[in-house]
KEBASE-594824 format. One record per residue (C-alpha): residue number from 0; residue in three letters; x, y, z. Coordinates in steps of 0.2 Angstrom, whole numbers. Layout:
BEGIN
<node num="NUM" residuo="ALA" xx="X" yy="Y" zz="Z"/>
...
END
This chain:
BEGIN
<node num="0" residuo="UNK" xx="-44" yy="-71" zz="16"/>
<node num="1" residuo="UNK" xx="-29" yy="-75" zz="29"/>
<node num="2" residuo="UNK" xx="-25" yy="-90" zz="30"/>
<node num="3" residuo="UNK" xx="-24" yy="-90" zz="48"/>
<node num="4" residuo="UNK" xx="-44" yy="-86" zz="47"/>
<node num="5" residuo="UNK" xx="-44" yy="-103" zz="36"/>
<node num="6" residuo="UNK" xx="-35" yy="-113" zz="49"/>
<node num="7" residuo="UNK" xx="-48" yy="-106" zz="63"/>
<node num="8" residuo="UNK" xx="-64" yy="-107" zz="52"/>
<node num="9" residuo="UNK" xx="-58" yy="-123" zz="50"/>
<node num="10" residuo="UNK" xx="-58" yy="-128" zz="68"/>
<node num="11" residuo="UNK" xx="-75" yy="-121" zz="72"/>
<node num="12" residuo="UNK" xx="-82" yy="-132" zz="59"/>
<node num="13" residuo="UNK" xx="-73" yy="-149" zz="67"/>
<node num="14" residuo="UNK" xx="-77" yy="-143" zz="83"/>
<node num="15" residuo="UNK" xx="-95" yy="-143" zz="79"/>
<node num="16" residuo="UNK" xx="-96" yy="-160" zz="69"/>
<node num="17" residuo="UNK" xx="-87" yy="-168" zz="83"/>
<node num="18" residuo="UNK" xx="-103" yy="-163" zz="96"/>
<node num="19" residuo="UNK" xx="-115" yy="-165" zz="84"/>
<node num="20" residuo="UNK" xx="-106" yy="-183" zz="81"/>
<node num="21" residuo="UNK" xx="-111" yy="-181" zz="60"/>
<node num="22" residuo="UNK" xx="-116" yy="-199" zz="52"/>
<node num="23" residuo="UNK" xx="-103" yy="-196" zz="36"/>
<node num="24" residuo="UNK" xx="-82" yy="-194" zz="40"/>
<node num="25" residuo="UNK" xx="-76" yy="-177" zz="34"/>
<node num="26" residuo="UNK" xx="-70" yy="-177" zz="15"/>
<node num="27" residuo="UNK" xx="-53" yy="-168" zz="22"/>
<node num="28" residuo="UNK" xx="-45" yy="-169" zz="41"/>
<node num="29" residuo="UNK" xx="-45" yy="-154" zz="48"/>
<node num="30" residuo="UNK" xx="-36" yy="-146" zz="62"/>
<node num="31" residuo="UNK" xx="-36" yy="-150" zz="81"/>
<node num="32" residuo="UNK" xx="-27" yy="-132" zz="86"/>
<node num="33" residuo="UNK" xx="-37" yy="-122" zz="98"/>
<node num="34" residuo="UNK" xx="-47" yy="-111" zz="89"/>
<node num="35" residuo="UNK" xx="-54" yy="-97" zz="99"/>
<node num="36" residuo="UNK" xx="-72" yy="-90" zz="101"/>
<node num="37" residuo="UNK" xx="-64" yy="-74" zz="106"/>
<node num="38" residuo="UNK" xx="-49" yy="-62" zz="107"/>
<node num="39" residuo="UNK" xx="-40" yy="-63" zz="126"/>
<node num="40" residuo="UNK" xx="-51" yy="-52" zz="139"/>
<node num="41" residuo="UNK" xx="-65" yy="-55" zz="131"/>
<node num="42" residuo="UNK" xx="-68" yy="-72" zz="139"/>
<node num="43" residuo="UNK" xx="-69" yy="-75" zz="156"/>
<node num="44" residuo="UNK" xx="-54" yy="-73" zz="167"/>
<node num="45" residuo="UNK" xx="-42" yy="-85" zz="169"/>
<node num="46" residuo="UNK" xx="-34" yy="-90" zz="185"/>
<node num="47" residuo="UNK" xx="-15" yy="-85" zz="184"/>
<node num="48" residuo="UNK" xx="-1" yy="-98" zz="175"/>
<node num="49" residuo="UNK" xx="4" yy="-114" zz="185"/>
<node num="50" residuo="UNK" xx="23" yy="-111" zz="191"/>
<node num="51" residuo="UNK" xx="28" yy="-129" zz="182"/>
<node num="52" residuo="UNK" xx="24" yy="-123" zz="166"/>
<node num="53" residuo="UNK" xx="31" yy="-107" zz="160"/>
<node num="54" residuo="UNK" xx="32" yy="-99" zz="144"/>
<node num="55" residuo="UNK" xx="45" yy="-91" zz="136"/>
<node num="56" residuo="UNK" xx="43" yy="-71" zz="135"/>
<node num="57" residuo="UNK" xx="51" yy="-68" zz="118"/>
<node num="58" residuo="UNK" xx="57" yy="-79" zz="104"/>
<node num="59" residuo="UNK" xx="61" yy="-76" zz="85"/>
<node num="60" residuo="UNK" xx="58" yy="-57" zz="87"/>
<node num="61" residuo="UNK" xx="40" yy="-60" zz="96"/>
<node num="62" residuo="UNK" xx="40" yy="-52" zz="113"/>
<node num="63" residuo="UNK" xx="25" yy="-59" zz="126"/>
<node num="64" residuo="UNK" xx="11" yy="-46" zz="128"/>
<node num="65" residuo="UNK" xx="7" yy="-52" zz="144"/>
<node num="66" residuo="UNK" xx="9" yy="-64" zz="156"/>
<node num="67" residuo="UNK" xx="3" yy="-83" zz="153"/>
<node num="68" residuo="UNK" xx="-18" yy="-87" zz="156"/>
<node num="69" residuo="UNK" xx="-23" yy="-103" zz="161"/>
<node num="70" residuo="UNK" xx="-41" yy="-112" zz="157"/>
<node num="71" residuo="UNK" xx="-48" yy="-127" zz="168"/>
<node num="72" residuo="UNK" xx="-60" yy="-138" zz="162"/>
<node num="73" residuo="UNK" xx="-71" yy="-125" zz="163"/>
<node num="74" residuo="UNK" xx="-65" yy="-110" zz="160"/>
<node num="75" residuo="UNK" xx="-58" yy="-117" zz="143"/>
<node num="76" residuo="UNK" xx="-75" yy="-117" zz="134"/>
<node num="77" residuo="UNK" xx="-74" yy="-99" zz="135"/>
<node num="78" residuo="UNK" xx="-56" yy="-97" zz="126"/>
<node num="79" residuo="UNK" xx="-61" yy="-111" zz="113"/>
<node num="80" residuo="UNK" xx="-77" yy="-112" zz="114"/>
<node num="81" residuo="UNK" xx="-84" yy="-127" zz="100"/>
<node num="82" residuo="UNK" xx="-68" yy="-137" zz="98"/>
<node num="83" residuo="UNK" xx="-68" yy="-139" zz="118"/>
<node num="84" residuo="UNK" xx="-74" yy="-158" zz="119"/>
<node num="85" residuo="UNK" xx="-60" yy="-163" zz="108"/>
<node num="86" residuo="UNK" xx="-45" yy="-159" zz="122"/>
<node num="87" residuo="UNK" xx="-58" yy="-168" zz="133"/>
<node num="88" residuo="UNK" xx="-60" yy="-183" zz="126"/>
<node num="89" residuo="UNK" xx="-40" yy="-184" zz="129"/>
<node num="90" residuo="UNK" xx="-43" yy="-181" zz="148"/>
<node num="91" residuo="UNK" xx="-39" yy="-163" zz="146"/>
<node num="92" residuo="UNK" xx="-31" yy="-156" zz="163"/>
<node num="93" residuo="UNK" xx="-28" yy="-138" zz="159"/>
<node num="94" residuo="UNK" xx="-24" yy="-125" zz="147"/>
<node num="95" residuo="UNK" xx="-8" yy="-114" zz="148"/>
<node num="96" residuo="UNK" xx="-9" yy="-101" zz="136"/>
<node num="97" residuo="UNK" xx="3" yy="-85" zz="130"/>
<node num="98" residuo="UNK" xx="-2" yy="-72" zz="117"/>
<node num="99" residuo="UNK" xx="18" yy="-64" zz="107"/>
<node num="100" residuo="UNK" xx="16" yy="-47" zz="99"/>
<node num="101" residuo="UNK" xx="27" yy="-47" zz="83"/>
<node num="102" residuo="UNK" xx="39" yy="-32" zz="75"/>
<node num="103" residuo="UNK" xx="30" yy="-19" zz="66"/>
<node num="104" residuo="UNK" xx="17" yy="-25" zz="50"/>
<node num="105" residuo="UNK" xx="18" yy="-44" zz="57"/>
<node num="106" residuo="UNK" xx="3" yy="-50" zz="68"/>
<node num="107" residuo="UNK" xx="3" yy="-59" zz="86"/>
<node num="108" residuo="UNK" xx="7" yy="-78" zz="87"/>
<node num="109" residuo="UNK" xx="-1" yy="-86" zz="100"/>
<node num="110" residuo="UNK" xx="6" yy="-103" zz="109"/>
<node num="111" residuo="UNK" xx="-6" yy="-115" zz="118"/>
<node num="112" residuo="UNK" xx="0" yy="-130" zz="130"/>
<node num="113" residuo="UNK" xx="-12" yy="-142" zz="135"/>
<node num="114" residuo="UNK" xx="-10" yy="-154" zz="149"/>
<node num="115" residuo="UNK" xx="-19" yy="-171" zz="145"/>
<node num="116" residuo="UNK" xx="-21" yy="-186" zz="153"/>
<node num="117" residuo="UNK" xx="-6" yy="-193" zz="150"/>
<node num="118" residuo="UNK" xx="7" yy="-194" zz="136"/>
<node num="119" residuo="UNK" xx="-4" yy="-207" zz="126"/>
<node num="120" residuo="UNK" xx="-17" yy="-196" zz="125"/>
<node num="121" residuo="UNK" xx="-6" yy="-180" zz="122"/>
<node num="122" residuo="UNK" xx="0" yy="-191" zz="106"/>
<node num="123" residuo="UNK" xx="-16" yy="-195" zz="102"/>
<node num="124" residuo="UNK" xx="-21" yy="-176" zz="103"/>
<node num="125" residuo="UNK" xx="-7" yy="-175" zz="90"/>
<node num="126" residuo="UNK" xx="-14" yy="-187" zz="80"/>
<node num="127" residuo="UNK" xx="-31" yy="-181" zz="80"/>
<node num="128" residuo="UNK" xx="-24" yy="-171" zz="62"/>
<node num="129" residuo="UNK" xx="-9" yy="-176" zz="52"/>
<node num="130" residuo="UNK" xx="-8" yy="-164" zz="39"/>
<node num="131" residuo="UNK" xx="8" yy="-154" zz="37"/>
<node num="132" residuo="UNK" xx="26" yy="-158" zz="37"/>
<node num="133" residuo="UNK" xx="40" yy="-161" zz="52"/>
<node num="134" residuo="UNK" xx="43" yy="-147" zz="63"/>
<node num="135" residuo="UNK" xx="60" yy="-157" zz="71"/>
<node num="136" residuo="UNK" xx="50" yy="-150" zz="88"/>
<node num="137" residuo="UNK" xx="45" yy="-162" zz="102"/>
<node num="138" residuo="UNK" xx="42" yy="-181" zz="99"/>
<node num="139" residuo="UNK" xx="33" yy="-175" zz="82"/>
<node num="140" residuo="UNK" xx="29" yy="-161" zz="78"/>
<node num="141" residuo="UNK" xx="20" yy="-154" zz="60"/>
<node num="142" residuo="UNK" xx="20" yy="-138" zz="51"/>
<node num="143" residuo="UNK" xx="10" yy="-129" zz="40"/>
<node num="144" residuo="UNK" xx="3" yy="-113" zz="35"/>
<node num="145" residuo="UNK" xx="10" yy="-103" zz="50"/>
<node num="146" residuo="UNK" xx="3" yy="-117" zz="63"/>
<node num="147" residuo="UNK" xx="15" yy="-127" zz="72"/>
<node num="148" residuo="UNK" xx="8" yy="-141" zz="84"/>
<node num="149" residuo="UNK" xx="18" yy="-157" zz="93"/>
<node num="150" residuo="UNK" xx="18" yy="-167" zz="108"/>
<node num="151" residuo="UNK" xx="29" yy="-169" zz="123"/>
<node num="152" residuo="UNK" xx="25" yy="-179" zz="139"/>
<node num="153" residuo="UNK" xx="9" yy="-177" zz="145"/>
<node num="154" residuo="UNK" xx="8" yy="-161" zz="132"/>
<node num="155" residuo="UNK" xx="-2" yy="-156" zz="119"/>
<node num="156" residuo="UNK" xx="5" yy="-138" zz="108"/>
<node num="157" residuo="UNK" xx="-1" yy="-125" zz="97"/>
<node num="158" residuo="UNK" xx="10" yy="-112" zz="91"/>
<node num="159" residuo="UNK" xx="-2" yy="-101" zz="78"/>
<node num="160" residuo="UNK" xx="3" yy="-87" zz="68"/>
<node num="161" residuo="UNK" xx="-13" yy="-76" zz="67"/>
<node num="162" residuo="UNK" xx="-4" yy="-67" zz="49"/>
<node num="163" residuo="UNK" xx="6" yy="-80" zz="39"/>
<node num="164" residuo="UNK" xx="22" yy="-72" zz="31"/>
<node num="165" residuo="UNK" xx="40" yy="-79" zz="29"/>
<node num="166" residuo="UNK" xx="45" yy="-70" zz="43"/>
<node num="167" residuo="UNK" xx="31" yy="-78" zz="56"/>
<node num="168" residuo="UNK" xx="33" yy="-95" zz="50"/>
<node num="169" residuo="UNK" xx="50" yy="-92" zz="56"/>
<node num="170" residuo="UNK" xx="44" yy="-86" zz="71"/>
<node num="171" residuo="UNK" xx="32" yy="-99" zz="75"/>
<node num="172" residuo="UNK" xx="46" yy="-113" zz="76"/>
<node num="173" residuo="UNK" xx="57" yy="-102" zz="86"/>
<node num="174" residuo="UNK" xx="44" yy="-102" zz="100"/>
<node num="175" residuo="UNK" xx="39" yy="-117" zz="96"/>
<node num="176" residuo="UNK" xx="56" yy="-123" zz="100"/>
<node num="177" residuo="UNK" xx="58" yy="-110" zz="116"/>
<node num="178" residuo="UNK" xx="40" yy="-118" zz="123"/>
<node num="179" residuo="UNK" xx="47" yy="-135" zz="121"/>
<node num="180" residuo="UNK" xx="63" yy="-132" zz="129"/>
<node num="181" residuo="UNK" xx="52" yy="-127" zz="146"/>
<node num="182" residuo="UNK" xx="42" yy="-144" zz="147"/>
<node num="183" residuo="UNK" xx="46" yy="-159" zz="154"/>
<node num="184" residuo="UNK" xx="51" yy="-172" zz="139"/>
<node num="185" residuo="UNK" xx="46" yy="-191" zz="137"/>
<node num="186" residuo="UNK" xx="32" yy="-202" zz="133"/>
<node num="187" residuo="UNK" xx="31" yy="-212" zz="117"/>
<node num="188" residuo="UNK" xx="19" yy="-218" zz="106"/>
<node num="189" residuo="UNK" xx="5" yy="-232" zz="113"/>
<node num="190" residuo="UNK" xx="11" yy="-249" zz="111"/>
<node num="191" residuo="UNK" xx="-4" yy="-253" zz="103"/>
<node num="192" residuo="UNK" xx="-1" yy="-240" zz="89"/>
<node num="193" residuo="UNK" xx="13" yy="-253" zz="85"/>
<node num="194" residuo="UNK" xx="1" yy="-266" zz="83"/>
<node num="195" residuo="UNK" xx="-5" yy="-260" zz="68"/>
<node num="196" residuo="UNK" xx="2" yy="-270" zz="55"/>
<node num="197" residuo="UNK" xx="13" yy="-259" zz="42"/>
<node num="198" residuo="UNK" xx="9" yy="-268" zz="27"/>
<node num="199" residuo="UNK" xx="-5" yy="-255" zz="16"/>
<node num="200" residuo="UNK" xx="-5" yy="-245" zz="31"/>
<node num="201" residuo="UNK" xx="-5" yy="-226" zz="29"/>
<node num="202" residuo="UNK" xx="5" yy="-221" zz="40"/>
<node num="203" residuo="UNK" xx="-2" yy="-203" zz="41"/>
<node num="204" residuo="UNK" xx="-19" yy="-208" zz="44"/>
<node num="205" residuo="UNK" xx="-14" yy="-217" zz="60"/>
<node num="206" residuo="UNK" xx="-24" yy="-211" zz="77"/>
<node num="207" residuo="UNK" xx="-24" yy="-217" zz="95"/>
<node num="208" residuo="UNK" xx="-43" yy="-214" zz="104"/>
<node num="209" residuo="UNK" xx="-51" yy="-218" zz="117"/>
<node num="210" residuo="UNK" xx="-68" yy="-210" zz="114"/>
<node num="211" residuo="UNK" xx="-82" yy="-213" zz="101"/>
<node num="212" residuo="UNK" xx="-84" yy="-199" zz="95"/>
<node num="213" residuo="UNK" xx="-67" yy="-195" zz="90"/>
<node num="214" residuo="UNK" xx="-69" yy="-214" zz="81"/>
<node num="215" residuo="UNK" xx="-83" yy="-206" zz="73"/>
<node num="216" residuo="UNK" xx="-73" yy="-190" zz="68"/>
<node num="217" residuo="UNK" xx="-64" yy="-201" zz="58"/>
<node num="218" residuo="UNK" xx="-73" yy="-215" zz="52"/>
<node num="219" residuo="UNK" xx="-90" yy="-214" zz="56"/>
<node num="220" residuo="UNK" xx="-97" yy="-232" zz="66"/>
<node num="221" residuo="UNK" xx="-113" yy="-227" zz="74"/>
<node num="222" residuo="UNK" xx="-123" yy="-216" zz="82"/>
<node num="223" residuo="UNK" xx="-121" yy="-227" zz="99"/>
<node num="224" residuo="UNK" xx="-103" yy="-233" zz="106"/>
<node num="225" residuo="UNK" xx="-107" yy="-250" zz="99"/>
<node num="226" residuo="UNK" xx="-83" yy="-253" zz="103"/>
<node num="227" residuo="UNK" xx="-89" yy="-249" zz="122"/>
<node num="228" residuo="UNK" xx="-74" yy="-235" zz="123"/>
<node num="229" residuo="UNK" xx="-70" yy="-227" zz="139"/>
<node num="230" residuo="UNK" xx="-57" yy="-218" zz="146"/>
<node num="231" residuo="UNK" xx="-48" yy="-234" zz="152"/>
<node num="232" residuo="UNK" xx="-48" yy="-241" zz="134"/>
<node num="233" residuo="UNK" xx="-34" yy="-238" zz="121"/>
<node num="234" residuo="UNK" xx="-37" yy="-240" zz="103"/>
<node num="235" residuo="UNK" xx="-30" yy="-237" zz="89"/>
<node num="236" residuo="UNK" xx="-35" yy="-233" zz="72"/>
<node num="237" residuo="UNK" xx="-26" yy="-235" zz="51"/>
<node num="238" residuo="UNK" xx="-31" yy="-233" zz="34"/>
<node num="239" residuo="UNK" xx="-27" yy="-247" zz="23"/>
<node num="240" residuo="UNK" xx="-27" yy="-245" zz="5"/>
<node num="241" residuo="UNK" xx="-21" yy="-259" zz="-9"/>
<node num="242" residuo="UNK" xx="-23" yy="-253" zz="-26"/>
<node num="243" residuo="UNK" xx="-39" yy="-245" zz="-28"/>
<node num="244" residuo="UNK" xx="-47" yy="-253" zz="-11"/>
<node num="245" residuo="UNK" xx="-48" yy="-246" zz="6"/>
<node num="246" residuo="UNK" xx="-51" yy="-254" zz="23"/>
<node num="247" residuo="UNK" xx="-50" yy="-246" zz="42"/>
<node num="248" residuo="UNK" xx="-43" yy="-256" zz="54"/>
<node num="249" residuo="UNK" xx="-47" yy="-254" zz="73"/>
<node num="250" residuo="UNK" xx="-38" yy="-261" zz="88"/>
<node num="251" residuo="UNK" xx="-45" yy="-258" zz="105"/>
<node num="252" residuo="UNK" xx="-39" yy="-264" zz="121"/>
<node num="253" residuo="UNK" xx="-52" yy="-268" zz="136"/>
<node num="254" residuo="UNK" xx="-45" yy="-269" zz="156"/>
<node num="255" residuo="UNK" xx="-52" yy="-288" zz="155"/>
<node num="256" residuo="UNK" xx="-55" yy="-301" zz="141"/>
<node num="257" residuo="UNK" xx="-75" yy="-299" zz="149"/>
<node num="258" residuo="UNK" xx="-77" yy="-282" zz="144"/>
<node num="259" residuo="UNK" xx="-68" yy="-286" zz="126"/>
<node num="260" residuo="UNK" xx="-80" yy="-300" zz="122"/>
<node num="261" residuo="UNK" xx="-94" yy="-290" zz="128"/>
<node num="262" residuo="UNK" xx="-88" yy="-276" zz="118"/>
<node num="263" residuo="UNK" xx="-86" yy="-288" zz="102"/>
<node num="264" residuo="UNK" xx="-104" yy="-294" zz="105"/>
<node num="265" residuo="UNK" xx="-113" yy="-276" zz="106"/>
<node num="266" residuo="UNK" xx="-102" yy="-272" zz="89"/>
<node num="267" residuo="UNK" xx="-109" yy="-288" zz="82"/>
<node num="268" residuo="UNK" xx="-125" yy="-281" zz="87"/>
<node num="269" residuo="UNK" xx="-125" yy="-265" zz="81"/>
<node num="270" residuo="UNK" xx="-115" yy="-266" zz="66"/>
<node num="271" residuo="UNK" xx="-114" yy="-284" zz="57"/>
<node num="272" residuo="UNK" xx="-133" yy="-285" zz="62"/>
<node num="273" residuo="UNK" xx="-130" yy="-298" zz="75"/>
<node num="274" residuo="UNK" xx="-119" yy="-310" zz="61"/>
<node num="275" residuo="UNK" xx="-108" yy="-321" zz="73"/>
<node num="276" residuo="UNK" xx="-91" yy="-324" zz="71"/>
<node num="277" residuo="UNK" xx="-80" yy="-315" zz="60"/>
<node num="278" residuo="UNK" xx="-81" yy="-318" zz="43"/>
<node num="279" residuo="UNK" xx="-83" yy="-300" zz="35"/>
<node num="280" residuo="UNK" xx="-102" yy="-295" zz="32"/>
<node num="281" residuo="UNK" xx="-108" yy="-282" zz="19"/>
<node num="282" residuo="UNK" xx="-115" yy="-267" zz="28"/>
<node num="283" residuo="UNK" xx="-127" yy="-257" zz="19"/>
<node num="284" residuo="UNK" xx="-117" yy="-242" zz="12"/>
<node num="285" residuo="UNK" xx="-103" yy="-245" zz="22"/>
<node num="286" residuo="UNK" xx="-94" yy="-258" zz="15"/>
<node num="287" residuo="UNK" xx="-89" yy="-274" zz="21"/>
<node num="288" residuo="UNK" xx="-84" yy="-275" zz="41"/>
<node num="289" residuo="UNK" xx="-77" yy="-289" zz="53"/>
<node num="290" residuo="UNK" xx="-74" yy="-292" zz="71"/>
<node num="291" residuo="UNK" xx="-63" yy="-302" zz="81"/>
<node num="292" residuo="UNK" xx="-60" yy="-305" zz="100"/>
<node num="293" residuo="UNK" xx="-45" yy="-311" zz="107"/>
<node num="294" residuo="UNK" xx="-42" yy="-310" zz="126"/>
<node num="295" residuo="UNK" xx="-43" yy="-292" zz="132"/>
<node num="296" residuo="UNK" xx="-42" yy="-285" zz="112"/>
<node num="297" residuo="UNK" xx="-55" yy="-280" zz="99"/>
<node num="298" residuo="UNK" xx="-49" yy="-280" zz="80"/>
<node num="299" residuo="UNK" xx="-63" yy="-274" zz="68"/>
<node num="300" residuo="UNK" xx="-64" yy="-271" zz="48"/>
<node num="301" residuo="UNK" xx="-74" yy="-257" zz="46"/>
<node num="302" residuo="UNK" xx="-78" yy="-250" zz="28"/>
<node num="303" residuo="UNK" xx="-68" yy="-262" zz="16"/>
<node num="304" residuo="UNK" xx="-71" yy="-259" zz="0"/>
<node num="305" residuo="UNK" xx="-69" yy="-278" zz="-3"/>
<node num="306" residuo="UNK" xx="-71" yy="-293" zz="8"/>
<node num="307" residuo="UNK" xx="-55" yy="-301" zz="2"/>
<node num="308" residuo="UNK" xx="-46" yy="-285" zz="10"/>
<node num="309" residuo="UNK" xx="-57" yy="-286" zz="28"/>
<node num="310" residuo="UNK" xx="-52" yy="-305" zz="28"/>
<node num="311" residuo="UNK" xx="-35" yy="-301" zz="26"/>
<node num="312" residuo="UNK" xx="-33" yy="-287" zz="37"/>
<node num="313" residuo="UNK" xx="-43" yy="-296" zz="50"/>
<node num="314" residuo="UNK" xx="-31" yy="-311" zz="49"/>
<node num="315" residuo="UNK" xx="-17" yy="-298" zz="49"/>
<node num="316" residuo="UNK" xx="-18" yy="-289" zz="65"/>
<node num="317" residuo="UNK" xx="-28" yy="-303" zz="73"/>
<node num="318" residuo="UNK" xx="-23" yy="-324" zz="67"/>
<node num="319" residuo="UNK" xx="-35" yy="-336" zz="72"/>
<node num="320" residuo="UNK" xx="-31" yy="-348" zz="83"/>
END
């Protein structure tokens, strides 16, 4: 089996879990490249590409096929369809999207710019899976197995190698490199990714969200929104780990301190089984989890294997006054 298939398999089943918003995390994190639900001209067709983005026609000895496809918010269900509500949940704008035809015995690469929200969100896109090494593409970029993916301004990109040999994973950085060349740069990582305090932290595991059901893609919370996320909220997520113990911490920024302390009482509510304060509390089979609001912010423990650790990390990211 290819491991291209894999990498597509792969995102068909995080696709899914994400919509069906499972009750356990996965065991693994998977990948957030677009997988498609069909071969180009199968789906529906897609308007002509947008004159500010323009991809390159040939790049490490892959020529373009054609010319660029572009999927709305729409449209994109039909090119990746089951993985969709992922770019959403990042304020997905538009796909922009080039198919590469390789030398003789190599198979097609296929690059993929998404246009997000902003470039929070198109780090946080990039965030969504951390697996791989640096590409040196982008702001960050990662590498592995023929798939290249990194951020830049408002974007989100996908180079995929549909055959994974030496000579594509070559490839694959070179029009990697040729796509970022023809985007705007800038952006930088959300302040409050910054917030996270660096002491335990994995550093990989790091996400920046603003939906519940990413949250729950990568630590599973609760069936409702019980942090209130919106698309006007920013949060960030890390995994801790001291020894043999783990602990998530959570930071969520609201518009108002209001909206924060009514967020910290629903999450009270629905996780801590209405405990007040925010001294850790034992959740059954999940560990021991804590919340704290100060002004407009939300910092919550969730699933410390001890309540040492939640205290710590509470006071950590969030001292008491």
């Amino acid at each position: 089996m290819r491991r291209g298939f894999v990498c597509v398999l792969a995102l068909l089943i995080v696709g899914l879990a994400l919509t069906a918003c499972s009750r356990q995390p996965p065991a693994q994190e998977q990948p957030a490249a677009a997988a498609r639900s069909s071969p180009p001209g199968a789906a529906a067709a897609p308007a002509p590409a947008a004159p500010d983005i323009r991809l390159p026609d040939a790049a490490g000895g892959w020529t373009a096929s054609g010319p660029s496809s572009v999927y709305d918010t729409e449209t994109i269900y039909s090119y990746i369809d089951g993985h969709a509500e992922v770019y959403r949940a990042y304020g997905f704008k538009r796909c922009v999207s080039r198919r590469f035809a390789g030398p003789a015995g190599e198979a097609d690469l296929v690059a993929d710019v998404f246009e997000l929200a902003s470039p929070e969100d198109a780090f946080g896109m990039f965030t969504h899976d951390r697996d791989g090494d640096p590409g040196g593409v982008g702001n960050d970029s990662l590498v592995r197995h023929g798939w290249l993916s990194f951020w830049t301004g408002p974007y989100f990109v996908s180079v995929v190698a549909e055959g994974d040999t030496e000579r594509s994973r070559r490839a694959v950085l070179e029009v990697g490199r040729a796509v970022a060349s023809a985007l705007p740069s800038g952006g930088a990582p959300p302040a409050i990714v910054g917030d996270l305090p660096p002491r335990d932290l994995d550093r990989r595991s790091v996400r920046f969200l603003r939906h519940p059901q990413i949250l729950n893609t990568h630590v599973f919370v609760a069936d409702e929104n019980v942090f209130a996320l919106t698309p006007d909220t920013a949060a960030a997520l890390g995994t801790y780990r001291r020894g043999a113990d783990r602990a998530y911490l959570l930071l969520v920024d609201y518009p108002d301190a209001a909206r924060a302390q009514a967020a910290a009482d629903r999450a009270r509510k629905g996780l801590l089984n209405g405990a007040p304060g925010d001294e850790p509390v034992k959740v059954k089979d999940g560990g021991f989890s804590a919340v704290r609001v100060t002004g407009p912010r939300v910092t919550a423990v969730l699933a410390a294997t001890k309540a040492g650790l939640a205290r710590d990390l509470l006071n950590l990211a969030s001292p008491s006054r």
